[in-house]
C-alpha positions in Angstrom: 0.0 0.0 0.0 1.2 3.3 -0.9 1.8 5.6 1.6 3.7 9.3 1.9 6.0 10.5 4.7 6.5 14.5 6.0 9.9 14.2 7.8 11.1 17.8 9.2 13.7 18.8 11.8 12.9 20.6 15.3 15.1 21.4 18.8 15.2 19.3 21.2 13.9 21.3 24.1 14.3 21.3 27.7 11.1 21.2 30.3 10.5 24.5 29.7 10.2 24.3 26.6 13.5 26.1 25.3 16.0 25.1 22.8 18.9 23.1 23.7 22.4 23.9 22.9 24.7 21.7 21.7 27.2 23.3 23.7 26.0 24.0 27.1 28.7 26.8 27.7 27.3 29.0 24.2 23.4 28.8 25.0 23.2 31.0 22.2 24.9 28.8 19.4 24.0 25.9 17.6 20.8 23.6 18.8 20.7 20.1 19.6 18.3 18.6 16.4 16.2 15.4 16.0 14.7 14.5 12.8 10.7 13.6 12.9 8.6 12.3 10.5 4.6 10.9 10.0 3.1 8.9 7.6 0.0 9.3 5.8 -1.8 7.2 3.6 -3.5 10.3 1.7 -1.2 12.8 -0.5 -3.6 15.5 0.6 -3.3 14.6 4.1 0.0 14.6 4.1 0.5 17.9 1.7 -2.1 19.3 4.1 0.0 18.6 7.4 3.3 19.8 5.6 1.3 22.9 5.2 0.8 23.4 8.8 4.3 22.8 9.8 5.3 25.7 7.4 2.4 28.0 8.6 3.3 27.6 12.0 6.1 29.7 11.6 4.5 33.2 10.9 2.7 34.7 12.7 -0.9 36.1 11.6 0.7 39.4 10.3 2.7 37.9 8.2 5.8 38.1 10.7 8.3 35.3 11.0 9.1 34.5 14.0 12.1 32.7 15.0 11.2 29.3 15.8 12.9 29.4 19.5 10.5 32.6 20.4 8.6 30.3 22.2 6.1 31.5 25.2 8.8 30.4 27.8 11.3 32.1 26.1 8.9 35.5 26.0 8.7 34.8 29.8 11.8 34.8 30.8 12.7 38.3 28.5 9.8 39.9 29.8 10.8 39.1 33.6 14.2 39.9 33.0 13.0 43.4 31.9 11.2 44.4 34.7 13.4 46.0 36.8 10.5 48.0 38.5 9.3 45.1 40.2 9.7 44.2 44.3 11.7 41.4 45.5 8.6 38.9 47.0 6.7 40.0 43.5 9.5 38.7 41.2 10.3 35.9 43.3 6.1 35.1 43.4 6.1 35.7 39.0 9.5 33.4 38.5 7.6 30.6 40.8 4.9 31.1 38.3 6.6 31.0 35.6 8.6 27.8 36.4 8.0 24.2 36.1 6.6 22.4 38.7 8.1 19.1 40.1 5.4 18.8 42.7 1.8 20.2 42.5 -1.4 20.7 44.6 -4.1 17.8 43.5 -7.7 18.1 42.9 -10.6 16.8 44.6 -9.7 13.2 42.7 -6.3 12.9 44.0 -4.4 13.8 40.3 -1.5 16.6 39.7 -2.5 19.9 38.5 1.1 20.2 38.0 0.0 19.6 34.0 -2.0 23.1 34.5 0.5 25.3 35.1 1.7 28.0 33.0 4.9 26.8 31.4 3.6 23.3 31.2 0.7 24.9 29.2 2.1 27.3 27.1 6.1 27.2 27.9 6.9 25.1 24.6 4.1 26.9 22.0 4.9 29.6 19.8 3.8 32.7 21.1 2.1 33.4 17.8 0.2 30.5 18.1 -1.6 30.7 21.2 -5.0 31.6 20.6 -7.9 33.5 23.0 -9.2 29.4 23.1 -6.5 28.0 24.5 -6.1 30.7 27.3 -10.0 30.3 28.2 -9.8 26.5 28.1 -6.8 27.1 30.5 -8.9 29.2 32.9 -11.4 26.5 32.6 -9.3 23.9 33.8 -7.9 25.4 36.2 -11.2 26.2 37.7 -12.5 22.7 37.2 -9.5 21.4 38.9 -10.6 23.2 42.5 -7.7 26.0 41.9 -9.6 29.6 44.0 -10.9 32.7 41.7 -7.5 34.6 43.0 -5.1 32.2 42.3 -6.7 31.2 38.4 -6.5 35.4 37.7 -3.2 35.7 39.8 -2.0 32.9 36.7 -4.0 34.5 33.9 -3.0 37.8 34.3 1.1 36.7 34.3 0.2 35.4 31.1 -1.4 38.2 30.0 1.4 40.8 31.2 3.8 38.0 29.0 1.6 38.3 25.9 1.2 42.0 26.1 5.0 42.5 26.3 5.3 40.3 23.1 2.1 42.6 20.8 4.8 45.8 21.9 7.7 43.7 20.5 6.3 43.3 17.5 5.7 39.6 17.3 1.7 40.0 18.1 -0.6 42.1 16.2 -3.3 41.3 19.3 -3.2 40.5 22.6 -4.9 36.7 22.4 -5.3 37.0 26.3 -7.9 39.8 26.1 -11.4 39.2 26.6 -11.1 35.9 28.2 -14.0 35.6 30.8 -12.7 34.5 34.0 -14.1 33.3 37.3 -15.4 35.8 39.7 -14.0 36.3 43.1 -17.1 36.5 44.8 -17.1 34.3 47.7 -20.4 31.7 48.4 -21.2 33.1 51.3 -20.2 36.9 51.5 -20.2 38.1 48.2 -17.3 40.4 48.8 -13.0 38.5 48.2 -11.3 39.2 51.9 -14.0 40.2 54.0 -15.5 37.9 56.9 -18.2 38.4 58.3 -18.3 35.5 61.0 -17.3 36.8 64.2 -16.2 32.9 65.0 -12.6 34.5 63.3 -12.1 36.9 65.5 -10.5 37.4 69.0 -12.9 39.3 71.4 -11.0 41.6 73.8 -10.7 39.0 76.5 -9.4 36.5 74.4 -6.5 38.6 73.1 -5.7 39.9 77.0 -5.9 35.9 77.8 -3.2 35.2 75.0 -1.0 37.6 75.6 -1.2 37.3 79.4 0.4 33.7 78.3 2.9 34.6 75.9 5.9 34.8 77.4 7.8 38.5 77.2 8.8 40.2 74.9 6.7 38.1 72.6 3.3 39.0 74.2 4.6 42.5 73.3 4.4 41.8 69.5 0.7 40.1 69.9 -0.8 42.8 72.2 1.1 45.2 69.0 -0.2 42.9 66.4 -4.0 42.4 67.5 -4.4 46.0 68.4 -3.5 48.0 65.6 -4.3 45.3 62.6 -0.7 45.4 61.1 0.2 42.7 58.7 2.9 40.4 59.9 5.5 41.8 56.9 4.8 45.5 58.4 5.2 44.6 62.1 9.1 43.3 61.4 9.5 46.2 59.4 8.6 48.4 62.3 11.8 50.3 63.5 12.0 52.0 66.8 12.1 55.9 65.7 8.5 54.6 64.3 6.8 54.7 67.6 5.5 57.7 68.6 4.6 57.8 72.1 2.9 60.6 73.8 4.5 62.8 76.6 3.3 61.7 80.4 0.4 64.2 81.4 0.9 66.0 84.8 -2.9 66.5 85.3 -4.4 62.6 85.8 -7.7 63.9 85.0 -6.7 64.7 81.4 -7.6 62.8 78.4 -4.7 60.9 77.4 -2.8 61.9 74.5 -2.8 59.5 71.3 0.5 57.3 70.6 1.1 56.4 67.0 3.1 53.8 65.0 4.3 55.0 61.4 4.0 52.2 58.9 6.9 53.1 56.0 8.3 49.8 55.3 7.8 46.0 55.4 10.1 42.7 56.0 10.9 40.7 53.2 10.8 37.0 53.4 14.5 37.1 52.7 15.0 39.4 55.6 15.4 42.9 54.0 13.3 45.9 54.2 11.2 46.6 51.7 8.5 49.2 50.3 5.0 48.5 51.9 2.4 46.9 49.8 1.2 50.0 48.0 1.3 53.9 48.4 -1.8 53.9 50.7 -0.3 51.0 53.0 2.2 54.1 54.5 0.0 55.2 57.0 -0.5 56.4 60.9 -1.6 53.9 62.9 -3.1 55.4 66.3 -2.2 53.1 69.5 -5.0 52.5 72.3 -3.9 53.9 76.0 -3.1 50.4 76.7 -0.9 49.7 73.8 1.3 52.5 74.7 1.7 51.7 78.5 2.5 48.3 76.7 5.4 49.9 74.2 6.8 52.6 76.8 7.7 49.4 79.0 8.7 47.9 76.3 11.4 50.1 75.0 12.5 51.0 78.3 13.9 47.3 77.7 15.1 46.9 74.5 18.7 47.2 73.9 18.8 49.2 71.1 16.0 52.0 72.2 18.8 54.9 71.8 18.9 54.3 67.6 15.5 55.1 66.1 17.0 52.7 63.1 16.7 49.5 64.9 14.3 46.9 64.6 11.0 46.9 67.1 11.3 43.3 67.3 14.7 42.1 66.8 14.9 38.5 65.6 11.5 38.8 63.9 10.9 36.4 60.6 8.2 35.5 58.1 7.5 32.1 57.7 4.7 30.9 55.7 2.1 28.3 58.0 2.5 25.1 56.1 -0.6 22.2 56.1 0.3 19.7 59.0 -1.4 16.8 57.0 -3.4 15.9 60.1 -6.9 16.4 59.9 -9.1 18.6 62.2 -11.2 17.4 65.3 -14.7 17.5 64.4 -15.1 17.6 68.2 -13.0 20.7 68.6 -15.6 23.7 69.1 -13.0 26.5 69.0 -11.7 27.7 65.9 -8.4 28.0 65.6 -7.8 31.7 65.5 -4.9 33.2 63.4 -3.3 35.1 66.6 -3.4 32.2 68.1 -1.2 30.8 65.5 1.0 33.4 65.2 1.4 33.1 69.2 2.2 29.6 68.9 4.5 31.0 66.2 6.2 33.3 68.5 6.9 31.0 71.4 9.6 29.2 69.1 11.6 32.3 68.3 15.0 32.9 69.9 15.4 36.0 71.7 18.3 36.7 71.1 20.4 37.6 68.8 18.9 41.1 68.4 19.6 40.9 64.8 19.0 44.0 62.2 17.5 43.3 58.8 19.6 44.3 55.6 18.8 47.4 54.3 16.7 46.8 50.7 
């Protein structure tokens, strides 16, 4: 029986989806080749397919595109060029952008590491992905259990990728745009980030009761932490020229002047300072009588209380809570609060050494 054969050369590519070298000390020379081929039994089928593999190579324009212009490739260029972005925000897009050995599984037990973006799109052509593809991708991602913030966290990477390549030249349309995607509207509140059972939340008592038994100076950063609503990266940036405290009144009958803490920088993960989380996030934080009997004690400890450029709390780190594996009580009646966490958190840091972070 007669039968035709396309055969055709391509790169052998890595698990990104890049070319590889021949030479691994030139990544930019020559690239490792294997030859393919596929048989057909119909000329036109195979004319047809030999076809496509030429088409594939310009881009709807009418632009060739170089072959190794892959969307991985796109990625990493476009990362590489922004220099405008923060440390935990390029560390969050290159984790993103990178393929995963070990993924979070659905409700059926399989990887979604098949769903992420490199292992979608790293090793197609950035002219050929289609508006389609990306809303099929969304799909999936939703299907597989993935939460509204984390499926447009992904999308819009990809989008920020694609957009980068329409101002290169290589796309005459963003195939990312108009892609419908899922709301963040929660089941039971309707509005992303706001709770509205008070089950979450200390009540006064409960906070006095957990810092009364958290040992000092830790207590110090909870009674800090519960009463003025600071997030956990802008309570380790907190240096010590950023409390304000108010001047002892004479007359005890007087109202009692307000105490402030200045928020003006964060922590880094890595241990750094860094900018806080967006222009409005540097702010004045008023402090409650309490909280600043709490501070003026403790500064009148702390070692460093003399150089308004130390840390508030030396020694302090961000560590993410990681999933224990062990499954919850059902006959546990308390929720487990987050301060409470973050006190169990506390009672295994060291106190000493008073340690500054780097400056960013």
């Amino acid at each position: 029986m007669t039968h035709y054969e396309v055969r055709w050369r391509e790169d052998v590519r890595d698990e990104r989806g890049l070319p590889i070298a021949v030479d691994p000390n030139r990544p930019g020379g020559r690239k490792t080749q294997r030859t393919m081929q596929k048989s057909f039994h119909d000329r036109d089928d195979a004319e047809r397919f030999r076809d496509q593999l030429n088409s594939e190579r310009h881009a709807p324009g009418g632009i060739v595109v170089p072959r190794d212009k892959l969307f991985a490739h796109a990625a990493e260029a476009w990362l590489a060029s922004r220099t405008d972005l923060k440390d935990r925000t390029r560390a969050e897009y290159t984790n993103l952008l990178s393929p995963k050995a070990r993924a979070h599984r659905d409700g059926d037990g399989n990887s979604t590491a098949h769903l992420s973006i490199i292992a979608t799109f790293g090793g197609t052509a950035v002219t050929a992905i289609t508006r389609q593809q990306i809303a099929e991708w969304v799909q999936a991602l939703t299907t597989a259990g993935k939460k509204p913030s984390t499926v447009r966290h992904a999308y819009f990477v990809v989008k920020m990728v694609l957009e980068q390549a329409v101002v290169d030249g290589l796309l005459r349309d963003n195939p990312a745009d108009h892609v419908k995607l899922p709301s963040e509207r929660t089941a039971t509140s309707g509005t992303p980030g706001v709770v509205d059972d008070p089950d979450m939340f200390l009540s006064a008592d409960q906070v006095a009761a957990l810092v009364a038994t958290t040992p000092w100076p830790f207590n110090v950063l909870v009674h800090t932490a519960a009463w003025t609503g600071l997030r956990a990266a802008e309570l380790g940036g907190l240096q010590v020229g950023d409390v304000q405290l108010p001047i002892g009144q004479i007359n005890p009958n007087a109202r009692p002047a307000p105490g402030l803490l200045r928020v003006e920088r964060t922590l880094s993960p890595s241990g750094g300072y860094d900018t806080p989380k967006n222009r409005g996030s540097r702010r004045r934080v008023p402090l409650t009588p309490a909280t600043v009997d709490v501070l003026r004690d403790y500064l009148a400890e702390h070692p460093c209380a003399d150089d308004v450029t130390a840390p508030l709390f030396p020694a302090f780190g961000l560590r993410a809570e990681r999933p224990t594996g062990v499954a919850v009580d059902p006959s546990r009646t308390t929720p487990s609060h987050p301060a409470r966490r973050l006190g169990a958190t506390l009672t295994r840091c060291p106190r000493s050494p008073w340690t500054r972070p780097s400056s960013a």
